[in-house]
N, C-alpha and C positions, 0 to 999 in steps of 0.2 A: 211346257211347250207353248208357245205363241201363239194365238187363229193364226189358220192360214196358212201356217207353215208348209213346207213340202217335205216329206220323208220317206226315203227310200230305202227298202233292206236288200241288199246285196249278196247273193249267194256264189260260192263255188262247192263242187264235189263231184263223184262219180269216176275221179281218178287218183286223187293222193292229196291229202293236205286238205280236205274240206274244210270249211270256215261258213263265218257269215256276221256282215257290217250294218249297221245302223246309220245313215246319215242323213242328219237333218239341217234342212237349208245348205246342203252341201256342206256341211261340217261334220265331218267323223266323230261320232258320240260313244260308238261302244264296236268292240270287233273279238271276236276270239275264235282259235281252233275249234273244230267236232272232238279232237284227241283229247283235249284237257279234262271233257267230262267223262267219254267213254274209254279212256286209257289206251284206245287202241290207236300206237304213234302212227303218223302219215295218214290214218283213216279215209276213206274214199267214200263213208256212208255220208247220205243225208243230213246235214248238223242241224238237227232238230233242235238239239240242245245248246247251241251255240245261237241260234234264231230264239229260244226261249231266253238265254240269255240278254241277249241284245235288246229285244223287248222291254223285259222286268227292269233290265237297268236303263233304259229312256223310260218309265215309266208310260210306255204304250203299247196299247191291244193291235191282235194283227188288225182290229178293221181300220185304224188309225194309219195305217201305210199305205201309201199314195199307189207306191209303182214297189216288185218286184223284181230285182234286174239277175240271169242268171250269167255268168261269165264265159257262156259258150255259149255257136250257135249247131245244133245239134246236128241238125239235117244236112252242114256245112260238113261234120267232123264225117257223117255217114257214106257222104259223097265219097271224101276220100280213101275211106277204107272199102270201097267198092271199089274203086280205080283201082287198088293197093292187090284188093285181091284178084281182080281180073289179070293184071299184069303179074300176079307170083303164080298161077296157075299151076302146077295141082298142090303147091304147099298151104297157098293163098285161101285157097279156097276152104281148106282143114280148120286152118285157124279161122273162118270165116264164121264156120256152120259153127265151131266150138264158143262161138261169142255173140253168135246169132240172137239165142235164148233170151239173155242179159237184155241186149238193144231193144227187142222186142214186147218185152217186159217193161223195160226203164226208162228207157232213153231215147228210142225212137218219136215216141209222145211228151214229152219231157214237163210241158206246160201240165199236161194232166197228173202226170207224175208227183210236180212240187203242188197241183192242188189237193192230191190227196193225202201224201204225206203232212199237211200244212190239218185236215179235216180232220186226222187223226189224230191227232195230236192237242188242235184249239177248238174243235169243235164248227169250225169256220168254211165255209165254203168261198175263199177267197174268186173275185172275178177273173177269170183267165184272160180279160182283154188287158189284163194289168201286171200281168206276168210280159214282160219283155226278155229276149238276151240281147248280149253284145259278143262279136267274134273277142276269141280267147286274148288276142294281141292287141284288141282295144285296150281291156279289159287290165292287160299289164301297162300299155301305155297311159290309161287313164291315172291309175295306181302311183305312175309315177309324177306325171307331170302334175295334176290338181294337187296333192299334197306338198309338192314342192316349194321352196321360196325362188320359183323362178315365175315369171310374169310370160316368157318367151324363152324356148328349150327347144334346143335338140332329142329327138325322144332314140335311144334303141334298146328292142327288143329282145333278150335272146332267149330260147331254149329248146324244151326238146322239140314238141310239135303244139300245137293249138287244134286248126280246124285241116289246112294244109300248112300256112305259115310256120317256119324254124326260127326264123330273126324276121325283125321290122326297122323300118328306120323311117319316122315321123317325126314331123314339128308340132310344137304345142304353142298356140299366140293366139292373145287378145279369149281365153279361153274356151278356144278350140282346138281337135284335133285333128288335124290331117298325116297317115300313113302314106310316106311317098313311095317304098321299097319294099321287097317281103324275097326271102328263101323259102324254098319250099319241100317238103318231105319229100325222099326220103334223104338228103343232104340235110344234115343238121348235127349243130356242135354238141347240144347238150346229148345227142344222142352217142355221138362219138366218144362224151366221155364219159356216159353210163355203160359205154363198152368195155370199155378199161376198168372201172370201176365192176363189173360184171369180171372180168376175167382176172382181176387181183385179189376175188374170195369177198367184197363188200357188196351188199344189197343195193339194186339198182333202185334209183328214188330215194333213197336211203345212206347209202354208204358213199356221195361224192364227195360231199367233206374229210371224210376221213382218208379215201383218194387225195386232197388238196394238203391232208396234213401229214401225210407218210413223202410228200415230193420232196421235201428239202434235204430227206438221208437221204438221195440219191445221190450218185456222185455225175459229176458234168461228164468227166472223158465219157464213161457208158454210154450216158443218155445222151452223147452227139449219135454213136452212131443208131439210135434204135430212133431218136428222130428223124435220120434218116430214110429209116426203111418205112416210118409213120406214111413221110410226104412222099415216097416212091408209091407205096402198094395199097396203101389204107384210105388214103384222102387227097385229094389234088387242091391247092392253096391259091386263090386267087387275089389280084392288089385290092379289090373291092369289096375282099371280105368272105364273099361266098365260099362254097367249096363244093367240091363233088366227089361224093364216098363211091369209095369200091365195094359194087355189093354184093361180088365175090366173096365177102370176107364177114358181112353182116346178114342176121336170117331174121332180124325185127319186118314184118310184114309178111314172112313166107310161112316162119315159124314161130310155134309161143318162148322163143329163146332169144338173145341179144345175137351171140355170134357164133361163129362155123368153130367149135374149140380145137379140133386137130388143125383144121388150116391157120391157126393163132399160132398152136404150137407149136409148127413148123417154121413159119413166119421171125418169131424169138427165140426158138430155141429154148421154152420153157413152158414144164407143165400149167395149166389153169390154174392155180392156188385156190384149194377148197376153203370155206368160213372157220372154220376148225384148225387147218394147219397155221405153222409156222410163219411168219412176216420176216421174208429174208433179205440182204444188199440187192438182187434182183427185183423183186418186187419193188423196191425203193425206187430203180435206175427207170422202171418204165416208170410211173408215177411220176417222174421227174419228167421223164420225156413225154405226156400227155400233158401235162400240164405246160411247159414250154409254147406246145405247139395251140395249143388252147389259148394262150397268152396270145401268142402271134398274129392269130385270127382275128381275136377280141380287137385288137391296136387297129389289124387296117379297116375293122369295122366300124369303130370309131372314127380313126380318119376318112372315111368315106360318109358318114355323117355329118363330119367337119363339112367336108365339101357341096354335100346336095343341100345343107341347110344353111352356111355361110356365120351362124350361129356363135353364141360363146361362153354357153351354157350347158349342159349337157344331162339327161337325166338317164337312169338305165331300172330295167323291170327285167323280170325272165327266170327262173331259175338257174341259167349261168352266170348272172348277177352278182349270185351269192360268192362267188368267188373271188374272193376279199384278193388275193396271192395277186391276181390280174388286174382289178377294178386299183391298187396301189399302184400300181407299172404305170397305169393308163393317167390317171391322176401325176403320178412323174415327171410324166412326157412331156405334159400340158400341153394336150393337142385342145383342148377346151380350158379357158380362164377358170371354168368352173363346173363341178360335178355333184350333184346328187343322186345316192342310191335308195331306192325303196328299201328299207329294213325288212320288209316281211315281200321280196321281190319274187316268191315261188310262187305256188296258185293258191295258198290261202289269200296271198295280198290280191288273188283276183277278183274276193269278194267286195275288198274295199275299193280296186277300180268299177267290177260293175257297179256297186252304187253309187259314187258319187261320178263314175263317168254317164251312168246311166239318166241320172240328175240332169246334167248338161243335156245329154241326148234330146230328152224329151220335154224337160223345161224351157229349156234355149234362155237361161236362168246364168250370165256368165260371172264371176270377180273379178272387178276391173283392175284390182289390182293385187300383187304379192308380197307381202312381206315379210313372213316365217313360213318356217318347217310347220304342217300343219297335223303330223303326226303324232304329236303331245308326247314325244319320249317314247312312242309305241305301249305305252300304261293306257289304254284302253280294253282292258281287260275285269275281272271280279274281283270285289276287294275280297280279303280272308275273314272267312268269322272269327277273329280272336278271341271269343266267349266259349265256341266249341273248342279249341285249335286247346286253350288254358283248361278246361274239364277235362279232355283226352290225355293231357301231360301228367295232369292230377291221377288222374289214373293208373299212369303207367307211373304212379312214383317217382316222377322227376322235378327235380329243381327248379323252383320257380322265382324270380326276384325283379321285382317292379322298380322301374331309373326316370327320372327327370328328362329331357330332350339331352342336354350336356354332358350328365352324368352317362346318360348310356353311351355316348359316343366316346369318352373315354374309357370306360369301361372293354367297351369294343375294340379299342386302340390295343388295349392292353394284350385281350387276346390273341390279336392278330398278332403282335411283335415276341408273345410267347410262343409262336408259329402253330398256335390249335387253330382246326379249321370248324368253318361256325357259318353255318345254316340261314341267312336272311331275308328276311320276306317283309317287304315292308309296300303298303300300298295295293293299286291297281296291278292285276297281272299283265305282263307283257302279249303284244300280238305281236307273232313272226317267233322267226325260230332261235334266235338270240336271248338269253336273259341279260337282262340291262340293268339288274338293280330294284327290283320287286321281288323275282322268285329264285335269286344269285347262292353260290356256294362261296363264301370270301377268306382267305387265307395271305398271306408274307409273301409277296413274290421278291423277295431276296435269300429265300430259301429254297435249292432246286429241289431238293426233297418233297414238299408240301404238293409238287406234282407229282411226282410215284405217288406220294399217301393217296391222294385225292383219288387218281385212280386208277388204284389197287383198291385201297378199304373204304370207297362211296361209290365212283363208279363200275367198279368191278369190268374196267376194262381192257385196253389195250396200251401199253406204258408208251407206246410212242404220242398218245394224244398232246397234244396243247393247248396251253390256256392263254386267256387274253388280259392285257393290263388293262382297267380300268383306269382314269389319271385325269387330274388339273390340265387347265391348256397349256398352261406354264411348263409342266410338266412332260408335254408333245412335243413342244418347242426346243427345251435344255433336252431331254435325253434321247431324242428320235429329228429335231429339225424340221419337224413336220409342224404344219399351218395351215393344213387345209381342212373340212368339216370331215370327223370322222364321230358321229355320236351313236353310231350303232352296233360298232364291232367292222363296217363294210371293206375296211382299207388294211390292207399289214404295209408295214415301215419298216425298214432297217434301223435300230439302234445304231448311235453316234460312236465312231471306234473311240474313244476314249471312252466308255463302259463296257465296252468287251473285253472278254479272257482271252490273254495270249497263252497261243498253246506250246511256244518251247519247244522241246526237243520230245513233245506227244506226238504219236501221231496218233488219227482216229481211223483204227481200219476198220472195226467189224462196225455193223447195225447197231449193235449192244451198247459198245462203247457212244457212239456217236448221240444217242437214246440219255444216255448218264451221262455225259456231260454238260454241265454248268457252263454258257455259252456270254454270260455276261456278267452287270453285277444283278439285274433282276432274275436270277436263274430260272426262277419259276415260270416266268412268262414269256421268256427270250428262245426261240427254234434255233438249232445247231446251224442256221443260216444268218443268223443274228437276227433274226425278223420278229416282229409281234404284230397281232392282229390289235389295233387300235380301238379301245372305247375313251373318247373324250368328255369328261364334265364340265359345263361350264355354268349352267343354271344352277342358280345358289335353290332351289326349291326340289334339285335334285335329291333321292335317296342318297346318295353316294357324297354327295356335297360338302358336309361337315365333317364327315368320315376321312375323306380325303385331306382334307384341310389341317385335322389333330394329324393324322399322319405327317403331312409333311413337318409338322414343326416338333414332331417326337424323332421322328424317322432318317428327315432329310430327303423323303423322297414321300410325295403326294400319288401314289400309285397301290392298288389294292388289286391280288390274283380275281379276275373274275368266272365264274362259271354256272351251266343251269343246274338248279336245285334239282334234282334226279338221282335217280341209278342210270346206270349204262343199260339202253333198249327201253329206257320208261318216258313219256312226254315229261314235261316240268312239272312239278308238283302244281294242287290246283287248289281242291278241296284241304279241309283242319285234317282229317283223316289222312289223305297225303302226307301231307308236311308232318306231321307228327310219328306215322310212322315213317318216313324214310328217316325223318331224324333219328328215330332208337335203332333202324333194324339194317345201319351204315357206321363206317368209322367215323362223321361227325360229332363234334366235344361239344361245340354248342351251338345254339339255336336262337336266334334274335327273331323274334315276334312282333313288330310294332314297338312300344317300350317296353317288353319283357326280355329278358335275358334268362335261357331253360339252358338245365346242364343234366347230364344223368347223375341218379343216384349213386354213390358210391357202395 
């Protein structure tokens, strides 16, 4: 590091997805999850060890860090949940005393909090006049807009709450940030569709992906009329984006619960689906019908962005961000020339807007100008010890066989087109909840099988999940028509009807069916909607690069299944002990390591 430099570590935590970034001179050097080392997915503790991380790998001590920036402002978020509870009186008040304890303890003093946590840890008495925050929705706006290749953006915000704010809509120029707009609790999308998510059997913070990926068995006639009853009784829909929930119907603020479950159930005409049961054609129909309606919001909130910023750029943060199904819609429309999403848009990515928005804050330190994605492929993360990762293998009596750069990437060709699915890790781990190609599970997506295998015998999960293509841009172009930036998974596309199965004289009635069928010629990666969620390659220095590459000219088709290196309920692998054992104790055949190629024993 340089004299003089300026460096700022960046925290989030204390509610889901804790993290913590590194950035020096305003350049993102290292970021990762609390989950990856303590295994516990979503985590809300303290990332000590994501802060120890971040350090060791800038190669600096905490006293080398300028400024502190944490991604809330506490006293802000306090505020509201004393309105919150004043106004739910006597439910309000329950849940008050019941969370009391925690704030009082933690968070009320929060500056003291990360110095003591920081004492234990380093032995350091960091200065608390250097401990700053920023409100939650800078903190995603910053997130978005500094790492962007725009110079001048439209910025919006969504999700569930911050301090009060639900959604934001700011511009980002000449770099700075100004917040023009804000929604305010208790109306908010991301919470309307942790409700849905909450009442379909998936963990709220947790299971809204899986919400996003159960919508497309829906069938349309249903989900018109349960849309319906969505916009009559659930939420009133405004041209400017806003909304106002009925909260008759939700008990977030009164109770430790999402929603009223008998007044749901009467509402639909269907039981709450417990985590344990069945995933039936209803469960699908509403899934479809929130998600529609979720889409529709998202669009006039965009265009209402369009219009208070005159803009033709567009960038988006939030944890309704993640929502690849809508962020594709939106991108379609082209109500903006141009769209960038943060890849890691939930609140881990709010460690890396408070640092490097925090940088600006209080440097007044600007970039005069933009010219890439400043994310680095999201591989801001740890490399693998491959020295432990090959001892552990040895141990477990597996197959070990060391390949050239070339040789391995054929080698790998070969497996994938024998449709064994195989293990890769190569590089920096990813930040954000996507794997991209460092800590990935890669298989044949011309096989629809290779999806049930994956997971049934690695993730051990739910058969409706799907996977996403990873592919050449060439390849975005010819089999999807698409041409706009999708390098992180954030966009799904319709495949081109000339690669789709015609169904003949099929029909698809039940769930089952519609689950087993091969919907294109990439079965593996293509939803019974014909959609995929898009990862594009186009840096030749990418993991995936050469990979791609032998594929297309073995294959005919430059596209590789991708998915995270996991079990189903576990973060991404992290540690050689990970990787090594999800490799043996999963249906995985093999394991690419850097240039090793591990198989099990026979």
């Amino acid at each position: 590091m340089k004299s003089g430099s300026i460096v700022v570590l960046g925290i989030s935590a204390f509610y889901h997805d804790s993290a913590a970034a590194i950035v020096v001179d305003g350049e993102i050097i290292a970021a990762a999850e609390e989950e990856r080392f303590t295994r516990k997915k979503h985590t809300s503790d303290f990332p000590i060890n994501a802060i120890n991380f971040c350090l060791e790998f800038s190669e600096l001590t905490l006293n080398e860090v300028d400024e502190i920036v944490f991604y809330d402002k506490p006293f802000l978020k306090f505020e509201r949940i004393l309105e919150q509870t004043y106004l739910n009186i006597p439910g309000g008040f329950k849940l008050f005393r019941k969370g009391i304890p925690n704030w009082l303890e933690t968070k009320i003093n929060l500056r003291k909090t990360i110095r003591k946590e920081l004492r234990n840890a380093f032995g350091n008495k960091f200065p608390g006049d250097r401990i700053k925050f920023t409100t939650h929705h800078y903190a995603h706006a910053a997130s978005a807009y500094y790492p962007s290749p725009f110079a001048e953006a439209a910025i919006l915000v969504i999700d569930g709450v911050g301090e009060h704010a639900t959604a934001s809509i700011g511009i980002g120029r000449e770099g700075k940030i100004e917040l023009l707009k804000e929604m305010h609790f208790p109306d908010s999308v991301g919470m309307l569709y942790s409700a849905f998510t909450y009442f379909l059997g998936f963990r709220v913070n947790n299971g809204e992906y899986k919400l996003m990926g159960l919508s497309p068995y829906g069938n349309e006639f249903e989900a018109s009329s349960i849309i319906e009853k969505i916009k009559e009784e659930l939420v009133q829909l405004n041209e400017d984006g806003s909304i106002k929930l009925n909260m008759d119907y939700f008990a977030f603020g009164k109770k430790d619960e999402m929603i009223y479950d008998k007044t749901w159930e009467v509402l639909f005409q269907i039981k709450r689906r417990r985590e344990e049961e069945q995933i039936i054609q209803e469960h699908a129909d509403l899934a479809l019908a929130i998600q529609r309606v979720t889409e529709e919001i998202i669009e006039k909130m965009v265009i209402e962005a369009k219009a208070l910023t005159g803009l033709n750029q567009l960038v988006l943060a939030g944890g309704v961000a993640l929502n690849c199904v809508a962020n594709g819609k939106i991108i379609d429309k082209a109500i903006f020339d141009k769209v960038w999403i943060q890849p890691a848009a939930g609140d881990s990515g709010g460690a890396i807007g408070a640092a490097i928005g925090g940088h600006y804050l209080v440097h007044k330190n600007i970039i005069q100008s933009w010219t890439k994605d400043r994310m680095k492929g999201t591989f801001l993360g740890s490399d693998v010890d491959v020295e432990k990762a090959i001892e552990l293998a040895e141990k477990d009596g597996l197959n070990i066989k060391r390949y050239v750069k070339r040789a391995l990437t054929e080698a790998v060709v070969d497996l994938i087109v024998a449709d064994k699915l195989v293990g890769w890790v190569n590089g920096r781990m990813e930040f954000g909840p996507r794997a991209l190609g460092a800590r990935s599970i890669i298989a044949s997506p011309l096989n629809k099988a290779n999806q049930t295998k994956i997971n049934r015998d690695v993730k051990f999960r739910e058969d409706f999940r799907p996977f996403a293509p990873a592919m050449l841009r060439e390849e975005a172009v010819r089999l999807y028509g698409y041409k706009g930036e999708a390098s992180y998974m954030q966009v799904v596309n319709n495949i081109k009807e000339e690669y789709r199965t015609k169904l003949g004289s099929e029909v698809l009635d039940s769930l089952d069916e519609k689950i087993k069928w091969s919907s294109s010629v990439l079965g593996a990666v293509t939803h019974v909607d014909f959609s995929s969620r898009l990862q594009i390659v186009e840096e030749e220095e990418h993991p995936f690069y050469d990979l791609l590459k032998v594929l297309k000219e073995r294959t005919g088709y430059g596209v590789v299944l991708n998915t995270s290196f996991n079990q189903g309920g576990e973060p991404i692998v992290c540690s050689a002990e990970e990787i090594i054992n999800t490799f043996v104790n999963t249906g995985l055949e093999y394991l690419v390591l850097e240039d090793y190629i591990i198989s099990k024993a026979k």
